[in-house]
Each structure stands twice: as structure tokens, then as C-alpha cells.
C-alpha positions in Angstrom: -18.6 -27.6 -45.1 -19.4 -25.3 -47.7 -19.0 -21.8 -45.3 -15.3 -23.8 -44.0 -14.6 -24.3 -47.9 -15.3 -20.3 -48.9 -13.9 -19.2 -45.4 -10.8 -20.8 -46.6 -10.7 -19.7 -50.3 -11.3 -16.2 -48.8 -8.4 -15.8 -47.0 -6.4 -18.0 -49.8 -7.2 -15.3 -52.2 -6.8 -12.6 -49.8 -3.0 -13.5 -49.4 -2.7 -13.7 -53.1 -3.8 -10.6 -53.8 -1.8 -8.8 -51.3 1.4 -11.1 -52.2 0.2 -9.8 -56.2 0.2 -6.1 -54.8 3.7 -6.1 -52.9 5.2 -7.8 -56.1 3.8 -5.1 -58.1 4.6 -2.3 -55.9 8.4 -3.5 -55.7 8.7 -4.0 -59.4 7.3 -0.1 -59.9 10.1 0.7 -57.5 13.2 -1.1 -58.9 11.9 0.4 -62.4 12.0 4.2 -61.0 15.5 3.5 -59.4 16.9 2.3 -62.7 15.4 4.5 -64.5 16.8 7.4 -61.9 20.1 5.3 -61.2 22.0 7.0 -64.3 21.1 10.1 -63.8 22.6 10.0 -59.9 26.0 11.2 -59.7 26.5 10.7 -55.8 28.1 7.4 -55.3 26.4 7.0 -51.5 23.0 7.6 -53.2 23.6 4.9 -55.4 25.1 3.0 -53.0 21.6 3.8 -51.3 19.8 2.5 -54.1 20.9 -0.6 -54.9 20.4 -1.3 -50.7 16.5 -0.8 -51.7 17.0 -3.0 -54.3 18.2 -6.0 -52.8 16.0 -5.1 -49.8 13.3 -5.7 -51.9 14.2 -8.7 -52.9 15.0 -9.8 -49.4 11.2 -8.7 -49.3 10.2 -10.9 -52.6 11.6 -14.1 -50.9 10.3 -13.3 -47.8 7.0 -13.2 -49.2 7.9 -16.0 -51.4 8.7 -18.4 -48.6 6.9 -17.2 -45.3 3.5 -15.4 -46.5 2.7 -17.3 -49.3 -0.6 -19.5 -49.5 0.4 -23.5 -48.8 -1.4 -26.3 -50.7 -4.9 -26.7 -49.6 -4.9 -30.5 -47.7 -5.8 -33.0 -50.2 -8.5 -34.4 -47.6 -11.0 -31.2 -47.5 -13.2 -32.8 -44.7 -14.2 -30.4 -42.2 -11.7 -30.7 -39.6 -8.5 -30.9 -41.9 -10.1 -27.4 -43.7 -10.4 -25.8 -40.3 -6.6 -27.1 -39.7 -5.8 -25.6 -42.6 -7.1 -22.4 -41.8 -6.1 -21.7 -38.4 -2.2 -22.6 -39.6 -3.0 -19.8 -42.6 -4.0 -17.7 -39.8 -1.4 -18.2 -37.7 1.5 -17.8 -40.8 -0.4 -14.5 -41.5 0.1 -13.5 -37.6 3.8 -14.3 -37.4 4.7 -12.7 -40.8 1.9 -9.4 -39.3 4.2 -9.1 -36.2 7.3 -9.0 -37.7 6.9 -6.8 -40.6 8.9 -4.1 -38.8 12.0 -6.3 -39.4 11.6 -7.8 -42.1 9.9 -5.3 -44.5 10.1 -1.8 -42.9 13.8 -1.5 -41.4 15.6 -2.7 -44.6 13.7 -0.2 -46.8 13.4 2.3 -44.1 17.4 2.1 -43.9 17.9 2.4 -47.5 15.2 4.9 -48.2 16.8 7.5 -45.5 20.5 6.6 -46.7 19.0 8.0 -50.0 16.6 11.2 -48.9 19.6 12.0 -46.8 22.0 12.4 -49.5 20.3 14.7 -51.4 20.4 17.1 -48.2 17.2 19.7 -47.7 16.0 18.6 -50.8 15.3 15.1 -49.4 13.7 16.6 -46.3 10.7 16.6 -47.6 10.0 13.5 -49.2 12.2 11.8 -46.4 8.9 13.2 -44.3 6.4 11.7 -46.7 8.5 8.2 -46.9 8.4 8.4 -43.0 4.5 9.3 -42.6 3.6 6.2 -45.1 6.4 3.8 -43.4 4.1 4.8 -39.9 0.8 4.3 -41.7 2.3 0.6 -43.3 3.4 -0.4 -39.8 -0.5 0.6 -38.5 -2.3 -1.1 -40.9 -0.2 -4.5 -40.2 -0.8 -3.6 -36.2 -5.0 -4.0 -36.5 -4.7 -6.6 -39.7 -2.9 -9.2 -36.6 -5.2 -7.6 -34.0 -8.1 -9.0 -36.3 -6.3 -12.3 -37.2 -6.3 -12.6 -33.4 -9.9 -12.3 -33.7 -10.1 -14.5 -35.9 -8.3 -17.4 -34.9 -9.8 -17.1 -31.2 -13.5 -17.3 -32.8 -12.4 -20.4 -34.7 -11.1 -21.9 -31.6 -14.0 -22.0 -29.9 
């Protein structure tokens, strides 16, 4: 029971953490674009930033209502803590496969509205945004692949 229990708080605090770290990471964002929003004379760039605002957001709730931990059963036997953790899994899976459209278009879309209205001078850091959006998407690709894993082993 005890190796169920700390499986299970494992991957509870393994969710937090990375909930903890997008919240973070979007805050640090919405703070540089309103810190850069007066400054920003072009009305589509603005336009552009307030899309990855409320696509953060969209990204907040998301996180909020799909991806978050759920209450651990109130009967910890072992079966209803191995329940438990093979519907965590699964949630982790379905919110994993789905990141493109949830998490990466809406930014993506924003992001290149704004790199693209600053003409060659975006190039560049359009080109970074791109290679990290790539990198995001390939992390999420082998994090499912091993939830997979995962979930098979526990089903047998």
C-alpha cells in the first residue's frame, strides 16, 4: 500500500508543480506585455498582445479545470488508490495529446501576429519563439509516450 500511496503522491505533486510553473510562466508574460503595451504604437501589435493575453488565460482555466490534481478518494485502499491513479494518468494523457490545440496554437497565433508586426526585426525572435514552440510540443510528445508506459505497466 505504501509504494501505491507514494506512487500516487508522486505524480499528485508532479502535476502541481508543473500547474505552479505554467502559472508562473504566464504571469512573467502578461507582466512583460504590460509593461511593453504603452510603449507599442502599432494598433495590430497591440491587438496581438492582448490575443496572448486572453490566450493565456484560456491556458489558466484550462489548466484549472482539465490538468489539475482531483481529490484523492476518501477510501485509500489499494484498489480505489490504483483507480485513482490510472484516471490521473489518463487526464495527464488527454490533456498531453492535445496541447497543440489548446496551449500552442492560441499562443503560437498571437505570438506571430506580434513578431510579424514588427517586420525583420521580429524575424529573429519569431525564429526563437518558433524553435521553443517545436521543443514544448516534443517534450509533451515523450511525457504521453511515457504515461503510456505507465498506465500499461499498471494494467497488468
Amino acid at each position: 500500500m505504501e509504494k501505491i500511496r507514494d506512487r500516487v503522491e508522486k505524480l499528485r505533486k508532479k502535476i502541481k508543480n508543473r500547474n505552479i510553473l505554467e502559472y508562473i510562466s504566464g504571469m512573467i508574460v502578461i507582466a512583460g506585455i504590460v509593461f511593453l503595451y504603452p510603449e507599442v504604437q502599432s494598433v495590430l501589435t497591440r491587438m496581438f498582445f492582448l490575443w496572448i493575453i486572453l490566450s493565456i488565460i484560456w491556458i489558466f482555466a484550462y489548466i484549472y479545470f482539465k490538468a489539475s490534481n482531483d481529490p484523492l478518494p476518501k477510501d485509500d485502499s489499494d484498489a480505489s488508490l490504483l483507480a485513482y491513479q490510472k484516471h490521473q494518468i489518463k487526464r495527464e494523457i488527454d490533456v498531453g495529446s492535445h496541447v497543440h490545440w489548446w496551449y500552442l496554437f492560441p499562443l503560437f497565433a498571437g505570438a506571430t501576429g506580434v513578431y510579424f508586426s514588427f517586420g525583420e526585426k521580429g524575424l529573429i525572435g519569431f525564429g526563437i519563439f518558433a524553435i521553443l514552440f517545436a521543443i514544448i510540443w516534443w517534450v509533451n510528445i515523450r511525457a504521453v509516450k511515457k504515461l503510456r508506459q505507465d498506465l500499461k505497466d499498471l494494467q497488468k
